[in-house]
matplotlib code that plots the C-alpha trace (Angstrom):
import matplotlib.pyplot as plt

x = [-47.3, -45.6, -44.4, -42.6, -41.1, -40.1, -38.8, -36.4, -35.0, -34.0, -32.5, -31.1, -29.2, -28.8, -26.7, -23.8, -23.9, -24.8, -22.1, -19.5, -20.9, -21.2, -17.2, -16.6, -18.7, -16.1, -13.1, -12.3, -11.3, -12.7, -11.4, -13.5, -16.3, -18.2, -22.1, -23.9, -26.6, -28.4, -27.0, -23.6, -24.4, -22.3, -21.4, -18.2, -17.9, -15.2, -13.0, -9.6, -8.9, -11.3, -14.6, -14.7, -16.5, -16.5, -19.4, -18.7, -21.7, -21.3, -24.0, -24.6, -26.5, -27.7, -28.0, -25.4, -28.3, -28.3, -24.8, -24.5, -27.3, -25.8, -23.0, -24.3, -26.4, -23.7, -21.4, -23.8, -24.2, -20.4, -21.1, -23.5, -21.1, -19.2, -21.9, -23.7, -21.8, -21.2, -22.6, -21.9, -18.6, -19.5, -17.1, -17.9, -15.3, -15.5, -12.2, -13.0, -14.6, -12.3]
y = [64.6, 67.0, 64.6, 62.8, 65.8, 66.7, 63.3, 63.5, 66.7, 65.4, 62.3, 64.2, 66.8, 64.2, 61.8, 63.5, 63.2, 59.6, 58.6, 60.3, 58.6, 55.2, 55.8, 56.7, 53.8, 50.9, 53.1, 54.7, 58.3, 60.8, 64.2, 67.2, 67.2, 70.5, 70.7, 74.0, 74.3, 78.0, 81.2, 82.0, 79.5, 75.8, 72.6, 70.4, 66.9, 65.5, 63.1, 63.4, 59.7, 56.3, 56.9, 60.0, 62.8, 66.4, 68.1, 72.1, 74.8, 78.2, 80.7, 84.0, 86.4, 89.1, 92.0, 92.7, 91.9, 88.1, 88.0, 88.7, 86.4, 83.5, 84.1, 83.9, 81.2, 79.0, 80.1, 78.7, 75.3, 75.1, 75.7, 73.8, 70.9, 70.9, 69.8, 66.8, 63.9, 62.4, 65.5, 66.4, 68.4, 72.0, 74.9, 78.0, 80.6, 84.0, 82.1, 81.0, 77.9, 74.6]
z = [38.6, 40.8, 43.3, 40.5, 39.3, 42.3, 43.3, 39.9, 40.8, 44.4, 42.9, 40.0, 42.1, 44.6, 42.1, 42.6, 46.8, 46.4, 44.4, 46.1, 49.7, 47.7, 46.7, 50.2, 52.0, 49.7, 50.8, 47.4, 47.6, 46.1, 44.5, 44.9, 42.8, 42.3, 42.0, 40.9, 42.5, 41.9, 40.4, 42.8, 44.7, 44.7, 47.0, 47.2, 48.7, 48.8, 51.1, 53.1, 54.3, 53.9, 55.6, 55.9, 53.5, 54.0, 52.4, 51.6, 50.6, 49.6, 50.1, 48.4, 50.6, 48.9, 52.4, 54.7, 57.2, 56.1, 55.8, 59.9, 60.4, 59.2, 60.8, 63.6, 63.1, 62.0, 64.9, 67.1, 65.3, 65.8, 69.4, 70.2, 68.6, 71.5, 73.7, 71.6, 71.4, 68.3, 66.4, 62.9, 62.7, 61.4, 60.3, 59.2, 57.8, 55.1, 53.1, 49.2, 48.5, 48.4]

ax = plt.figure().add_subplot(projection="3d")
ax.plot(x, y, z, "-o")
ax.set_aspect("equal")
plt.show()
């Protein structure tokens, strides 16, 4: 019973994504479409040009502590970027969500 609740709540919070991609994939575009996802806490995907999707989270971190770790963390994914080849493109930034 808990693997099928589980399995609706990933396809349930997952509906959004998979629509979006499915848009994408036929070369519709798609306007921003906001999820909520916990308390202060929301994701964005959305698309630029055909093909291409651009997937945006925003984190609330509740100690100045986490706040520098992710930074860092996320500095280094964009790093580390540069050096695998056909990696995902990650940007990191303190602006406002789009």
């Amino acid at each position: 019973m808990a693997t099928k609740i589980a399995k609706f709540k990933r396809d349930f919070i997952g509906a959004p994504i998979r629509r979006a991609l499915l848009q994408i994939q036929k070369g519709v575009a798609v306007s921003t479409c906001e999820i909520p996802y916990r308390k202060d806490e929301k994701y964005w995907i959305t698309s630029q040009a055909p093909g291409e999707a651009s997937f945006y989270i925003a984190f609330n971190f509740e100690t100045a502590n986490d706040i520098q770790l992710a930074r860092i963390m996320l500095v280094e994914f964009k790093e580390t970027t540069r050096h695998v080849k056909g990696s995902v493109s990650i940007t990191y930034h303190d602006k406002n969500a789009p």
